[in-house]
N, C-alpha and C positions, 0 to 999 in steps of 0.2 A: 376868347374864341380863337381858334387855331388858323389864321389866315391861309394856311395852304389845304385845308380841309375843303372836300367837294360838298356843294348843298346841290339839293334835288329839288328846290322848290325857292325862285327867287323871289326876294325880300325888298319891302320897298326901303329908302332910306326915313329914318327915324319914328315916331309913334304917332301913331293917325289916335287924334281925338275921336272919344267913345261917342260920336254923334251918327250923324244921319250919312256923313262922308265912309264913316264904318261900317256900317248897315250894307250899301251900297259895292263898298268893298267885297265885302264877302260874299253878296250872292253872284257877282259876277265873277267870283273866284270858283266858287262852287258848280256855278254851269259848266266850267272847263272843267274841275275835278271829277265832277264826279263821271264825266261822261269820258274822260282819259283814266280813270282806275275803274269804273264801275262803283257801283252803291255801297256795295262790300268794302270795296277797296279804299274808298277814300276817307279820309278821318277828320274830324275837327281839328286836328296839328295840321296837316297838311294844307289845308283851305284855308285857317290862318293864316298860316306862311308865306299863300300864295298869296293871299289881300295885303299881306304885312301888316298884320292890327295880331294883338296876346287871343289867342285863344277863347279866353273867357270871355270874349266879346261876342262870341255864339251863341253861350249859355244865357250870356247876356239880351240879347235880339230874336233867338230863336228857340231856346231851351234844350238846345241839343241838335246833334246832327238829322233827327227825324225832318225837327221843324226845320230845317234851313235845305231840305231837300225837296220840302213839300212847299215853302214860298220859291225857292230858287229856281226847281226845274219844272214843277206842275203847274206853282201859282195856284194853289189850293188855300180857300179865303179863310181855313183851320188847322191846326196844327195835328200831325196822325193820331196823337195821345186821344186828343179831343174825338177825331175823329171814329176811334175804337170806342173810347165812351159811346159816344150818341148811335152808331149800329149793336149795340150790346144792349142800351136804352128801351126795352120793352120787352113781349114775348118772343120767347126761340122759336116758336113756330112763325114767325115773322121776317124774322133777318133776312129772309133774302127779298122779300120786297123791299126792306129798308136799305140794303147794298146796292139792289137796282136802283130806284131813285133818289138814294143819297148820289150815285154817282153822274146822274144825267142831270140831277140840278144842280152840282156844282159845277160840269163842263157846259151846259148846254147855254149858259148867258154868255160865255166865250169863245160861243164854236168849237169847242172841244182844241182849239189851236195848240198850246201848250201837250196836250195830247198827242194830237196829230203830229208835230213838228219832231216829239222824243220817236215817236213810233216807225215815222219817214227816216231820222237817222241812222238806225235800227242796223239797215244796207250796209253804210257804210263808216260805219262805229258799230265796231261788234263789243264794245263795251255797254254799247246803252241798253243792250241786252240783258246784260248784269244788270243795269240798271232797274228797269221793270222789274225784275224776276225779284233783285232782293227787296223795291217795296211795295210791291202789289201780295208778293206769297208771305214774306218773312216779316215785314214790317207790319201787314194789316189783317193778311188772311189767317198765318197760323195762330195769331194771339185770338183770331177768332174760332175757330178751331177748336181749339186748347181749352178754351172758355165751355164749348158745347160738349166736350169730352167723348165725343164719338169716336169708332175706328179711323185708322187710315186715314191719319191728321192730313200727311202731306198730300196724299192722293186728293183730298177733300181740297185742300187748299188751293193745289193746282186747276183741280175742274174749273171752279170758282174762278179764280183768274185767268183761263182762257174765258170763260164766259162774257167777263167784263170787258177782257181787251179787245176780243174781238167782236162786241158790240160796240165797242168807241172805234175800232177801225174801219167795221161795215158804216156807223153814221157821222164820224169825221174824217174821217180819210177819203176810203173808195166810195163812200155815198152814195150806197144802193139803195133807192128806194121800192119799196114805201116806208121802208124801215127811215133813212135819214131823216126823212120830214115829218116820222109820226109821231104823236103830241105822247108825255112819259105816258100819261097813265095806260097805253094802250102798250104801251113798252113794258111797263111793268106788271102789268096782267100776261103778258106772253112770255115773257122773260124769267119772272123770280117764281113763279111755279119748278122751275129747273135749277138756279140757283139753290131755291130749298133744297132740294133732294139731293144734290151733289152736299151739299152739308150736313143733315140730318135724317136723309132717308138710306133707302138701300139700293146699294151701289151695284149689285148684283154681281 
């Protein structure tokens, strides 16, 4: 290696054992990455780099850069792969009650915190922007989408995840009620009736 060569991402000194110290490594590398390049921008070499552990120690703990964004920055108790199985898991006339309350039983044992706290940075990291946009639309929504082969993939996608966000914003964040304190199912009767139709229906 070229000692007068610049790096953009420092390196610890020598190789951290593939344990639980690695693990640990990375996702604290990843909450700075990915919120200083955005979702898009930051990549498995670079998050490495910054933990100082090979790469393949991602593939390794997380199976890729999905899973290490969805333990790192959401703390989502499954990996998106998984996650896109189990909203795809039944009928299409369905999925949008199952995106509503898949998404308020995953946040709602944790206050939506993890949520809240990406959404508040938002201000003042205009990368966390990026961040939402590429795994709420790109990483969850279009593969869902794409799946139901309807028009106006991205439009469809977009509806959908202003829907979601700004149902975790109105009940983790600003906390309007009656909506923060109402129990899902009354959420998800009011809610994924619109859902559906920003996916499957007509958009007019």
């Amino acid at each position: 290696m070229n000692p007068g060569s610049q790096h953009t991402e420092p390196k610890r000194r020598g190789r951290r054992a593939g344990g639980e110290d690695t693990k640990a490594a990375l996702l604290a590398a990843a909450r700075e990455v990915f919120v200083e390049r955005g979702y898009e921008g930051a990549t498995v070499r670079s998050i490495a780099a910054r933990a100082g552990v090979d790469a393949a120690m991602v593939n390794h703990w997380f199976g890729g850069k999905e899973g290490l964004f969805a333990k790192a920055v959401l703390q989502l108790p499954i990996d998106p792969n998984t996650l896109v199985e189990h909203l795809l898991d039944g009928p299409d006339e369905a999925i949008g009650e199952r995106i509503v309350r898949t998404f308020l039983t995953v946040w709602d044992p944790i206050g939506g915190g993890p949520f809240a706290a990406m959404v508040r940075s938002v201000t003042s990291h205009g990368q966390v922007a990026d961040v939402l946009r590429g795994f709420f639309v790109n990483t969850l929504l279009r593969r869902i989408v794409a799946h139901l082969d309807a028009p106006d993939r991205d439009l469809r996608a977009t509806l959908v995840a202003s829907q979601i966000v700004g149902m975790g914003m109105v009940r983790y964040v600003v906390r309007f009620e009656p909506l923060a304190s109402a129990d899902v199912d009354t959420l998800v009767k009011a809610i994924a009736p619109n859902v559906q139709r920003y996916l499957t229906g007509d958009l007019g």
